[in-house]
C-alpha positions as a Markdown table, in Angstrom:
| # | Residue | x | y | z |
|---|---|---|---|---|
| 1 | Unk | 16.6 | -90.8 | 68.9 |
| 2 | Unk | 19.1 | -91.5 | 72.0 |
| 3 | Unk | 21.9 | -90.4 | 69.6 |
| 4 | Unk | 20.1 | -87.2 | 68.9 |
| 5 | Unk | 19.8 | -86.8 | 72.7 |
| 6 | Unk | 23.4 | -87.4 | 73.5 |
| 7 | Unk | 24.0 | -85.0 | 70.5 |
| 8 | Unk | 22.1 | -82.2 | 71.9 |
| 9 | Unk | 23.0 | -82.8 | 75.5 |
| 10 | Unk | 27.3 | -82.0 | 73.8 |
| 11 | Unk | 26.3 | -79.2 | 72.2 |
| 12 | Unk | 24.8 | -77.4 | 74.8 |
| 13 | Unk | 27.6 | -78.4 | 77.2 |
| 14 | Unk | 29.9 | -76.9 | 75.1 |
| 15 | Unk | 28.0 | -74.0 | 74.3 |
| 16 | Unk | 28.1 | -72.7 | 77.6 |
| 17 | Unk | 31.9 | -73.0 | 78.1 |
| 18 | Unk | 33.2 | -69.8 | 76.1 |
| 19 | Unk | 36.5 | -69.8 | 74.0 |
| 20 | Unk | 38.7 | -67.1 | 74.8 |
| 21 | Unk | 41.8 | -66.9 | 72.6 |
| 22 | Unk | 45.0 | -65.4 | 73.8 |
| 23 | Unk | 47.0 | -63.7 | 71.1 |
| 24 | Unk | 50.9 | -62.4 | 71.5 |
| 25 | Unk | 52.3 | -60.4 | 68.3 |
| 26 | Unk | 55.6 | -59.8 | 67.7 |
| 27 | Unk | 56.4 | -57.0 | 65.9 |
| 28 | Unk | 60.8 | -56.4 | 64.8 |
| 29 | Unk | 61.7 | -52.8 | 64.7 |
| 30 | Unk | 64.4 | -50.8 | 65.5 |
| 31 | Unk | 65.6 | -49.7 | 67.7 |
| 32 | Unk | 62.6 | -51.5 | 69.8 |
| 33 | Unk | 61.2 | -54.8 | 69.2 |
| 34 | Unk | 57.2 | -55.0 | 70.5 |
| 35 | Unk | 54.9 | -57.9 | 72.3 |
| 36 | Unk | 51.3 | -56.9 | 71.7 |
| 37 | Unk | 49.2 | -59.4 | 74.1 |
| 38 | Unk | 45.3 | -59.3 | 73.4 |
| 39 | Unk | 42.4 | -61.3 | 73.2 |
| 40 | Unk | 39.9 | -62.4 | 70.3 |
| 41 | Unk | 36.7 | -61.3 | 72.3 |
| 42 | Unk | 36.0 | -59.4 | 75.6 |
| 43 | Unk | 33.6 | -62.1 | 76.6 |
| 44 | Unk | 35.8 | -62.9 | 79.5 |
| 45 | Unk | 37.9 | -59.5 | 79.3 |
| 46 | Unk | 38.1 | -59.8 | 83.6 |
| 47 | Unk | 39.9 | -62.9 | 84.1 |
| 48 | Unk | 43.5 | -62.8 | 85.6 |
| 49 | Unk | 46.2 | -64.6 | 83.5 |
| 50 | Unk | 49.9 | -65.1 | 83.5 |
| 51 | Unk | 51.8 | -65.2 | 80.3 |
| 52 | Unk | 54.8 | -66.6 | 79.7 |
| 53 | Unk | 56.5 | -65.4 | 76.6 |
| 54 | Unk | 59.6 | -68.8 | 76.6 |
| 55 | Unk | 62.2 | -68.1 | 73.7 |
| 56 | Unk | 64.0 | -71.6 | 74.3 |
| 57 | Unk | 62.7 | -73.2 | 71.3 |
| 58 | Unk | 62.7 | -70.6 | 69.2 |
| 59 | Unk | 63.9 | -70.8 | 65.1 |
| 60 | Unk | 66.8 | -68.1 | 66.0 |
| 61 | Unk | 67.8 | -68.8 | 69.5 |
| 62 | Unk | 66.5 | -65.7 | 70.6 |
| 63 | Unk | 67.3 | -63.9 | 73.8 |
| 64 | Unk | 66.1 | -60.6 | 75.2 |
| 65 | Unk | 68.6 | -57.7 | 75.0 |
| 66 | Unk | 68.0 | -55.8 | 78.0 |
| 67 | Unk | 71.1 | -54.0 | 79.1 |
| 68 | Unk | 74.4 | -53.3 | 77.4 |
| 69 | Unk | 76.2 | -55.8 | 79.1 |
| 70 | Unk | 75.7 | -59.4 | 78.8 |
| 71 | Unk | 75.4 | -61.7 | 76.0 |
| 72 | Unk | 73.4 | -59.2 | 73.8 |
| 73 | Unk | 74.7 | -57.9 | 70.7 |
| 74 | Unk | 75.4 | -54.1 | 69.9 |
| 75 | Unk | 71.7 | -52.5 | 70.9 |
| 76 | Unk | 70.0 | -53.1 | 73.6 |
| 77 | Unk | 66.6 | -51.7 | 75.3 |
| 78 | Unk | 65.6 | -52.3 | 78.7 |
| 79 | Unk | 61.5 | -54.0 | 79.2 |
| 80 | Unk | 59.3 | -51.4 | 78.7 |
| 81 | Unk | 55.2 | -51.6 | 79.0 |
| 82 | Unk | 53.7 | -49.3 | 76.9 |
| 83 | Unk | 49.8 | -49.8 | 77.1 |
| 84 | Unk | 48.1 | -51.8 | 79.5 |
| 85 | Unk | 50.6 | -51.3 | 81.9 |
| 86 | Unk | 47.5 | -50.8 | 84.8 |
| 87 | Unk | 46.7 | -54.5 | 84.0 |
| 88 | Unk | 50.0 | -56.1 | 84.8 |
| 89 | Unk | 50.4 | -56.8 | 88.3 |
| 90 | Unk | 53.4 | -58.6 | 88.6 |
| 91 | Unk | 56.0 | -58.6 | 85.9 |
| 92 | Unk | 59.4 | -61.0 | 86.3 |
| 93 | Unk | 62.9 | -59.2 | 85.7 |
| 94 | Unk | 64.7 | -59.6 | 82.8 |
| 95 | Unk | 68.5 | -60.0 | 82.5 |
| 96 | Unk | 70.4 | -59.6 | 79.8 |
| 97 | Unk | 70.7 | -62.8 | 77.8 |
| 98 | Unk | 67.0 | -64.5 | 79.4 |
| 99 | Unk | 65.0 | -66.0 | 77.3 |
| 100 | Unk | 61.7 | -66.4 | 79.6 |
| 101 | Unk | 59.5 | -63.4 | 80.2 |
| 102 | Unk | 56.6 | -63.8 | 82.4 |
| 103 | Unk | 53.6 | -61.0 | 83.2 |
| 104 | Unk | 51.0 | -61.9 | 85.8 |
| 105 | Unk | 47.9 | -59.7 | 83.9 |
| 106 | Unk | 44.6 | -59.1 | 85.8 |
| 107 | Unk | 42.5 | -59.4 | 82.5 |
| 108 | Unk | 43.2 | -59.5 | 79.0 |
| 109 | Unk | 40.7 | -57.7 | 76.6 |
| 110 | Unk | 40.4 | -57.3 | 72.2 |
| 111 | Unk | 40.2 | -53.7 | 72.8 |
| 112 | Unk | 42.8 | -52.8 | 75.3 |
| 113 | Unk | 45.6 | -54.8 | 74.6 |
| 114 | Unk | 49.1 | -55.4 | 77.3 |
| 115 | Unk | 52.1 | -54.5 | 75.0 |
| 116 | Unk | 55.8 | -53.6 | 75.8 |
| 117 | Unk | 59.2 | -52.8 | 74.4 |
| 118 | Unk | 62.4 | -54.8 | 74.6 |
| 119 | Unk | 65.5 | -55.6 | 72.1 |
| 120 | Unk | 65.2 | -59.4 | 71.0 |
| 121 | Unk | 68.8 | -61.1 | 69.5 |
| 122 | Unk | 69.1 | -63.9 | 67.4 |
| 123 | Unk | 72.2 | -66.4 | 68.6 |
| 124 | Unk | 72.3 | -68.1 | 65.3 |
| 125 | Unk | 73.8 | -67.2 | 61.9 |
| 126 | Unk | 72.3 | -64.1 | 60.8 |
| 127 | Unk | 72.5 | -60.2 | 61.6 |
| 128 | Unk | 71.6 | -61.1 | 65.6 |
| 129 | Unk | 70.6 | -57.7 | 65.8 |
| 130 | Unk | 67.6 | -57.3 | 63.4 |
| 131 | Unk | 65.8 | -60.3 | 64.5 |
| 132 | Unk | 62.6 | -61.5 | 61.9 |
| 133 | Unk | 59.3 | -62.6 | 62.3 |
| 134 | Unk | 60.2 | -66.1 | 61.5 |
| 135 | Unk | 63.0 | -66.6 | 64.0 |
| 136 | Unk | 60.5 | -66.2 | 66.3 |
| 137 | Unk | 58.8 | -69.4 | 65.0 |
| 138 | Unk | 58.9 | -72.2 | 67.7 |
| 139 | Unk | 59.1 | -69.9 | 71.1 |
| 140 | Unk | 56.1 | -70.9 | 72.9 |
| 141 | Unk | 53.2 | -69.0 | 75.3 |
| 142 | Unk | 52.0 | -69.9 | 78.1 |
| 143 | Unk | 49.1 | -68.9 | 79.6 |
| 144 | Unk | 47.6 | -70.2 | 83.1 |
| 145 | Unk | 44.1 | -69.0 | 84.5 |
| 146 | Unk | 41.8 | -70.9 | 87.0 |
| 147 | Unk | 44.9 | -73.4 | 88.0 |
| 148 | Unk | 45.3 | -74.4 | 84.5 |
| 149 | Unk | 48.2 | -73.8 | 81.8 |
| 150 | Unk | 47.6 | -73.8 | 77.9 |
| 151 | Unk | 50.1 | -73.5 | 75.7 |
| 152 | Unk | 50.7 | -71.5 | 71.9 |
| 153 | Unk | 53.3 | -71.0 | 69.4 |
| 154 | Unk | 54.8 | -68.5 | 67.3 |
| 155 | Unk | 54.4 | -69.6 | 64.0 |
| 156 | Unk | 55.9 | -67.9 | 61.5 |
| 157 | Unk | 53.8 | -65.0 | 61.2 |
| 158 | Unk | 54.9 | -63.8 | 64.4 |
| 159 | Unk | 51.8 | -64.7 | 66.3 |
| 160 | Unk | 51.2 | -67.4 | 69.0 |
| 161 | Unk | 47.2 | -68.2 | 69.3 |
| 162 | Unk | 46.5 | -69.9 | 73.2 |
| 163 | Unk | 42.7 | -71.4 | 73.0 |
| 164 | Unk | 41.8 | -70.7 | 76.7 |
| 165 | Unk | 38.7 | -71.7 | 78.6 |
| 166 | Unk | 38.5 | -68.2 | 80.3 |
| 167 | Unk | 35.2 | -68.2 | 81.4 |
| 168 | Unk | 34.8 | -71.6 | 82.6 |
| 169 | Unk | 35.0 | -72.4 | 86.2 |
């Protein structure tokens, strides 16, 4: 019976602390490369986060093409947000060649997602210019809310999943 008890007594502790997934896509086109950040429920659609899209450890040694100068290769495009742009309220600058990218975001929802426009590069073997899903594989997000940072991964699907606890306090 006491195990039942301490049973019960877990559950509804974690019951009333809500998952919030953060998901970043990326999507390879050309000329533009996409980010598509969202979230798997709107439960918690009003909490501020700050993502940090780090290409370090990414498969292709990718870099962010931002201006025709620098270490990018052939075509470039400059950061561009093109939806949700009223919910970022701080976004870092991008040089040529960076490979961090961080967006200060006052809520994250399923329904209106934060994307933007860049030009990725591989710096491995390969066509550097056309960068794939699965060179993307390794770069890491990281998300802080409430003082605390979780981290994701690209995997080779071109999606990072962060499991968030958005609406606890």
């Amino acid at each position: 019976m006491k195990t039942l008890s301490t049973f019960s007594a877990i559950a509804c502790l974690l019951a009333s602390t809500s998952q919030a997934d953060v998901l970043v896509r990326f999507i390879e086109g050309a000329p533009k490369d996409r980010f598509v950040i969202s979230a798997d429920t709107n439960a918690c659609a009003g909490v501020a986060k700050t993502v940090t899209i780090d290409l370090v450890t990414s498969s292709g040694g990718l870099i962010f093409d931002v201006t025709g100068q620098g270490s990018g290769v052939e075509v470039f495009q400059p950061f561009e947000l093109t939806s949700g742009a009223d919910k970022v309220t701080k976004a870092s600058k991008l040089r040529d060649g960076d490979q961090v990218l961080t967006l200060e975001l006052s809520q994250v929802s399923k329904d209106m997602p934060v994307s933007f426009t860049t030009d990725l590069d591989d710096t491995q073997a390969g066509r550097q210019i056309t960068v794939s899903g699965s060179e993307i594989t390794g770069a890491m997000v990281n998300v802080t809310q409430n003082g605390k940072m979780y981290v994701g991964t690209f995997e080779s699907d071109a999606r990072a999943r962060v499991a968030t606890q958005a609406c606890a306090s």
